[in-house]
C-alpha positions as CSV (number, residue, x, y, z in Angstrom):
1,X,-4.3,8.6,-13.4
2,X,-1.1,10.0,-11.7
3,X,-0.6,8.8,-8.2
4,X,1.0,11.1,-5.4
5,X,4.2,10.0,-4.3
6,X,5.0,11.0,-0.3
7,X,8.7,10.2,1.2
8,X,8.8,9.5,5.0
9,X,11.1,11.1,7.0
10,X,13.3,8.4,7.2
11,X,13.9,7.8,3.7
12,X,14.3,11.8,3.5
13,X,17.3,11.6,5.9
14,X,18.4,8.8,4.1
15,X,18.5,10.8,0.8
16,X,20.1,13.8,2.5
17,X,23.3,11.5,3.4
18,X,24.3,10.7,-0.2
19,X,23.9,13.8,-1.7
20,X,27.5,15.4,-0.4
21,X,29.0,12.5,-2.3
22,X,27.0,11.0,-5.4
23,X,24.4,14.3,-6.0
24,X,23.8,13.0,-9.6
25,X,23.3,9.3,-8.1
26,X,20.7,10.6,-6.1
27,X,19.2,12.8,-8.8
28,X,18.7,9.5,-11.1
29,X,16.9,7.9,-7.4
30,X,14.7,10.8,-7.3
31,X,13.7,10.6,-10.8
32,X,13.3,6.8,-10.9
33,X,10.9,7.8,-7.7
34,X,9.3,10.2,-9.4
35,X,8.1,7.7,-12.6
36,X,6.7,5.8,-9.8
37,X,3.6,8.4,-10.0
38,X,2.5,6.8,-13.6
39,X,3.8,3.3,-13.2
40,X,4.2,2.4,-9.6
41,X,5.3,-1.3,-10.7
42,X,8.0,-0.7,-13.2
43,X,10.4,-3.6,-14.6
44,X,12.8,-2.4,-12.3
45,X,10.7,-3.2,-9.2
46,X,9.7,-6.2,-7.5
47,X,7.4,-7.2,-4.7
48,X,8.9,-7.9,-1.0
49,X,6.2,-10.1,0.6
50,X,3.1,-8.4,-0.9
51,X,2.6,-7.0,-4.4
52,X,1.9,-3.4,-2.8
53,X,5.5,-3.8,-1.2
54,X,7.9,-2.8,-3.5
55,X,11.9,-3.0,-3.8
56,X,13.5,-0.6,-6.4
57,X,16.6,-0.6,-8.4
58,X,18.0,2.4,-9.4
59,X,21.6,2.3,-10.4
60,X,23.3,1.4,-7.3
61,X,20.5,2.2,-4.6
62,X,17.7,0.5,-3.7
63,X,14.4,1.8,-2.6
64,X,11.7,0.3,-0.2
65,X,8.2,1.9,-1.1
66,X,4.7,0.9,-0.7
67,X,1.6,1.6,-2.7
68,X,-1.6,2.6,-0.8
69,X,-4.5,3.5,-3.2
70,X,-3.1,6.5,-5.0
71,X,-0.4,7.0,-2.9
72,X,3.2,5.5,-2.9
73,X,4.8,5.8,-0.2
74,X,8.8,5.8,0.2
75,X,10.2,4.7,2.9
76,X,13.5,3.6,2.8
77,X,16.5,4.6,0.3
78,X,20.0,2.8,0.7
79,X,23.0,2.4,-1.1
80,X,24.6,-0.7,-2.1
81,X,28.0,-2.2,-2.4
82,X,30.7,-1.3,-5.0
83,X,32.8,-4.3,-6.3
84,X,36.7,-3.2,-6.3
């Protein structure tokens, strides 16, 4: 069973300011979100507080999402520090 995956509008802003500078960064985030339909607790995931609370890692962002019956729910997408 596929679950539907839903972004908030936050996390859709979010998105929308690192696509100017890193478009195929945030094509990888998208994709990694899109998995999240058939395995909405990959290896690259872990729990924040609850087991339906999720962090994931994709390349250099993170994602905040939550899993509510058969929906996961996005809600946060950020970018993390490079090392110079």
């Amino acid at each position: 069973m596929s679950l539907r995956v839903i972004y908030e509008e936050k996390a859709i802003d979010q998105a929308a300011g690192f696509l100017a500078d890193d478009p195929a960064g945030l094509s990888a985030v998208l994709d990694a979100v899109d998995r999240l339909a058939d395995d909405p607790r990959p290896a690259e995931s872990f729990p924040y507080g609850s087991p339906d609370l999720r962090r994931l890692r994709a390349g250099r962002y993170r994602v905040m999402y939550e899993i509510k019956g058969d929906v996961v729910s996005v809600w946060h997408i950020a970018r993390g520090k490079t090392s110079r």
